[in-house]
C-alpha positions in Angstrom: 93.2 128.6 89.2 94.1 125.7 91.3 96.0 122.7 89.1 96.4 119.3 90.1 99.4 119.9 92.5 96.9 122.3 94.3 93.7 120.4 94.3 95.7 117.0 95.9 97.2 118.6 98.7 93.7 119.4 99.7 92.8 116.1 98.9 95.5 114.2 101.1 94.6 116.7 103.6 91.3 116.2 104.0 91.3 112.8 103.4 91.6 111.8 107.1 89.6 114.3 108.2 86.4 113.3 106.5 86.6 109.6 106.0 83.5 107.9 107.7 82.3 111.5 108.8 78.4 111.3 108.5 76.8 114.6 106.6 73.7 115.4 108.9 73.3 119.4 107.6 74.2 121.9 105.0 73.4 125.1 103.6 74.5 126.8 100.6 74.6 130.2 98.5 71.5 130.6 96.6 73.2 130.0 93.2 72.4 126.8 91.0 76.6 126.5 91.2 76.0 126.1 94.8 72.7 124.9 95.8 73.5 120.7 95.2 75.8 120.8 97.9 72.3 120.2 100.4 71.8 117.1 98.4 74.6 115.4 100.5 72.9 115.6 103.7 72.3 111.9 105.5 75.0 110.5 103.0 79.1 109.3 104.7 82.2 110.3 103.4 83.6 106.9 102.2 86.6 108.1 100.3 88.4 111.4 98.8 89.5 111.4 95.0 91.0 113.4 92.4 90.6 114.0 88.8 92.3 116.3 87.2 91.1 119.7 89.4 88.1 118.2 90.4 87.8 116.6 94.1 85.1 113.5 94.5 84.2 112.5 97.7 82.7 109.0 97.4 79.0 109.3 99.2 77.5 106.2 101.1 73.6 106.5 101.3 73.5 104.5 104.5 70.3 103.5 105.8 68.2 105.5 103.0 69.6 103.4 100.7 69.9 104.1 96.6 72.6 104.0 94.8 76.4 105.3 95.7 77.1 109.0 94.8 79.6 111.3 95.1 80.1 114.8 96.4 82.2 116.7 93.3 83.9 120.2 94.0 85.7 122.1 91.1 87.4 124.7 93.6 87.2 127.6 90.3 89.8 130.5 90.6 89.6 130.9 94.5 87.7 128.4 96.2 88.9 126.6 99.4 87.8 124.5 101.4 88.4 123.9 105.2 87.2 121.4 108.4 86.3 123.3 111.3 86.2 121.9 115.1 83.1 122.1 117.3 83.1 125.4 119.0 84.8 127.2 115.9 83.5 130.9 115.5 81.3 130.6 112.3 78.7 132.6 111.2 76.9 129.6 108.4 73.6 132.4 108.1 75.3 135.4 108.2 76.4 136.7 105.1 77.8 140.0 106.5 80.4 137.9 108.9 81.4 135.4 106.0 80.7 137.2 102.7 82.6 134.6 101.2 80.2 131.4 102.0 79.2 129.5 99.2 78.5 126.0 101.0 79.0 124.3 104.4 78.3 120.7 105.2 78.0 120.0 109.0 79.3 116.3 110.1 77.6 114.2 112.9 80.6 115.1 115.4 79.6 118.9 114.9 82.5 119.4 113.0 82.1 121.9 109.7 83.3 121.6 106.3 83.4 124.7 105.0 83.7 125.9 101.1 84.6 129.4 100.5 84.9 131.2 96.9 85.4 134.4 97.1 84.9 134.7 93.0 82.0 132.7 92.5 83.7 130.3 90.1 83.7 127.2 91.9 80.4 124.6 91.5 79.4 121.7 93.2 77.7 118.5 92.8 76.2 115.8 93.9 75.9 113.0 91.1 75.7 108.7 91.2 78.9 107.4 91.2 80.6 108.5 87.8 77.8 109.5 86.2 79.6 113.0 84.7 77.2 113.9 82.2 76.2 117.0 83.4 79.6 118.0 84.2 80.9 118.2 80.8 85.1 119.0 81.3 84.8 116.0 83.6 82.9 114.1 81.7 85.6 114.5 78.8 88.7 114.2 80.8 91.9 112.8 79.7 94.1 110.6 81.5 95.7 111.6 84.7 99.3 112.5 83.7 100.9 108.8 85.3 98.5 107.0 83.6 100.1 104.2 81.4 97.6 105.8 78.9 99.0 109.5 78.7 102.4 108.6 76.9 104.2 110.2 73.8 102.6 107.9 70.8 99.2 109.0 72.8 100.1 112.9 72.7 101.9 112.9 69.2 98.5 111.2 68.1 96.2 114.0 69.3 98.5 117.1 68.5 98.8 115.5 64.5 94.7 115.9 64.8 94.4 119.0 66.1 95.4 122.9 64.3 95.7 124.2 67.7 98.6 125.9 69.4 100.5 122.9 71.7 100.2 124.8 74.8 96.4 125.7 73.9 96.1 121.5 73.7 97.4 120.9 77.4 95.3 123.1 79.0 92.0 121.7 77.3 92.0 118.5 80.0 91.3 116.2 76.7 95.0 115.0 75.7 95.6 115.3 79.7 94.0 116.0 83.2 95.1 118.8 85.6 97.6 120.4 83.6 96.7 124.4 83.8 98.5 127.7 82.8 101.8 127.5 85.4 102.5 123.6 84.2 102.4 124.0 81.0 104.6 126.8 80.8 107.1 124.8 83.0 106.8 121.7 81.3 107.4 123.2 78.1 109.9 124.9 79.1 111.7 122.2 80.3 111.1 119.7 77.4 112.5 123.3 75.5 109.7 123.5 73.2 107.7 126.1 71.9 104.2 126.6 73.1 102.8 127.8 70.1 104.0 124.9 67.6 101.2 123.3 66.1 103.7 119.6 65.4 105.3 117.7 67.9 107.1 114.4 66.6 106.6 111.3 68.8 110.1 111.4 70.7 109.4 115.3 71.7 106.2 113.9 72.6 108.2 111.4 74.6 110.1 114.3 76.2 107.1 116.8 77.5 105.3 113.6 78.7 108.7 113.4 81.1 108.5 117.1 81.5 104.8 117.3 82.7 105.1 114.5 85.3 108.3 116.3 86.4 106.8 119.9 86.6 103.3 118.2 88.7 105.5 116.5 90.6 107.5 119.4 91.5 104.0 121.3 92.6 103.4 118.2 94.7 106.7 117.5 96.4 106.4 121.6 97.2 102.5 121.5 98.7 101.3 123.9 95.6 102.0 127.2 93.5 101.0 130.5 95.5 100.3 133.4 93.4 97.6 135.5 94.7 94.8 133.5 96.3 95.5 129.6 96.0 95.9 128.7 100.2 95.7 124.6 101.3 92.9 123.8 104.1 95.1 124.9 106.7 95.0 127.9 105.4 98.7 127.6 104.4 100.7 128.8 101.4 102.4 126.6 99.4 105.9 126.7 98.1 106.5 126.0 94.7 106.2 129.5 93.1 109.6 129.7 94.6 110.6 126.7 92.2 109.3 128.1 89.0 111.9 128.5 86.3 109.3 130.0 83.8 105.9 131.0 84.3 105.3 134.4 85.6 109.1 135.6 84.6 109.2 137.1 81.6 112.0 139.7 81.1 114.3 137.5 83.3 117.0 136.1 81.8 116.4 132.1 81.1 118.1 130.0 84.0 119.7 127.8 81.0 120.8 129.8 78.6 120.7 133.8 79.8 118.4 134.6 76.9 115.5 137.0 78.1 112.3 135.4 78.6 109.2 136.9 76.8 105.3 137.0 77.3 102.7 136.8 74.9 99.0 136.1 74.6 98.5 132.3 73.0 94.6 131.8 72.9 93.8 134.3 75.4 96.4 132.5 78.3 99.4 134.5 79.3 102.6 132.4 78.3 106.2 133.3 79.3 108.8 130.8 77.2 112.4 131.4 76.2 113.4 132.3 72.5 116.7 130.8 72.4 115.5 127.5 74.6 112.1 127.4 72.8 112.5 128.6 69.2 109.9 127.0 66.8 
């Protein structure tokens, strides 16, 4: 699934693609997931945000007044989305030609934003301006990770509450936002802590707080973590699975310390760590 480093390279590339674009048509898979995309026809693409892996593209009403919404996409295991130029070979109505269509939006310069998903896992909406109610992991988000807010005392605080397995914490989106399966294992790995201790004092706290902003940052600086599917809107790769020191490589030796690194099953999420590095 996409994870923050993911989701905002879309956003920055879309971002001046779409801003002041007017939505004057849209059609979408016949799935409840899908179906509120139509809702964003005769609205304007004010703005493109992130939080956590959910994009929100600030709506202005225009002339039919009401109040400001926003266009919210959760891009689920293989969504992407993509801006197509007038004249670009599309087939919106023909589900044989793009199998894959869940939504499209077209812009008042004939232009097409396209979402594909070729899973089904993705979902749309179209809700007033941060009225998350209905989408209840957004509604309940944590901080972004450079918030002020999302700090060690902060983290310590909520592990101390919780009988959960660390690892099983970060990826909830409550203690922090965006933080998904390959971060986690890197960040933990680099703060060299275990991802199935249930403590964590407040300077190792301190410590993985560094080591997530350092592992996101990493995903950033490196336009995403290709897999299997994840692709930007260009339809480009990105480059930090060439980066990773943990996930995805267990029975390689540890790049610290040699020490073969092993998989297990933590709350039904693959985990790679290192036993010598990482020992509870």
């Amino acid at each position: 699934m996409p994870e923050l480093p993911e989701v905002e390279t879309i956003r920055r590339q879309l971002e001046p693609k779409l801003i002041d674009a007017a939505i004057v048509d849209a059609g979408a898979h016949w799935s409840a997931k899908f179906t509120p995309a139509l809702d964003a026809v005769g609205t304007e693409i004010v703005s493109a945000r992130r939080r956590g892996k959910y994009l929100l593209f600030d709506l202005d009403p225009g002339a039919d007044g009401g109040p400001p919404r926003e266009l919210v996409v959760h891009l689920g295991m293989t969504g992407r989305l993509a801006v197509h130029e007038p004249g670009s070979a599309l087939a919106l109505d023909d589900p044989a030609t793009e199998p894959h269509l869940r939504a499209w939006w077209r812009l008042d310069d004939d232009r097409v934003l396209t979402f594909h998903d070729i899973r089904r896992f993705g979902r749309i909406h179209v809700v007033d301006t941060g009225d998350y109610r209905n989408i209840p992991t957004l509604h309940a988000l944590g901080p972004e990770p450079w918030n002020p807010d999302f700090n060690g005392k902060h983290l310590a605080a909520f592990v101390k509450r919780s009988d959960r397995h660390l690892k099983t914490i970060l990826l909830a989106q409550r203690v922090v936002a965006g933080v998904g399966n390959i971060y986690a294992d890197e960040a933990l790995w680099d703060a060299r802590i275990n991802p199935a201790t249930r403590r964590l004092s407040r300077q190792r706290a301190d410590e993985l707080v560094v080591a997530i902003r350092r592992a996101l940052e990493s995903g950033l600086a490196h336009g995403g973590t290709t897999l299997r599917d994840y692709v930007d809107s260009d339809g480009a790769q990105g480059g930090n699975q060439h980066e990773l020191a943990c996930y995805g490589r267990g029975g390689e030796p540890c790049l610290r310390c040699g020490e073969e690194l092993r998989t297990r099953v933590i709350d039904a999420r693959t985990t790679t760590w290192c036993p010598a590095c990482q020992a509870r």
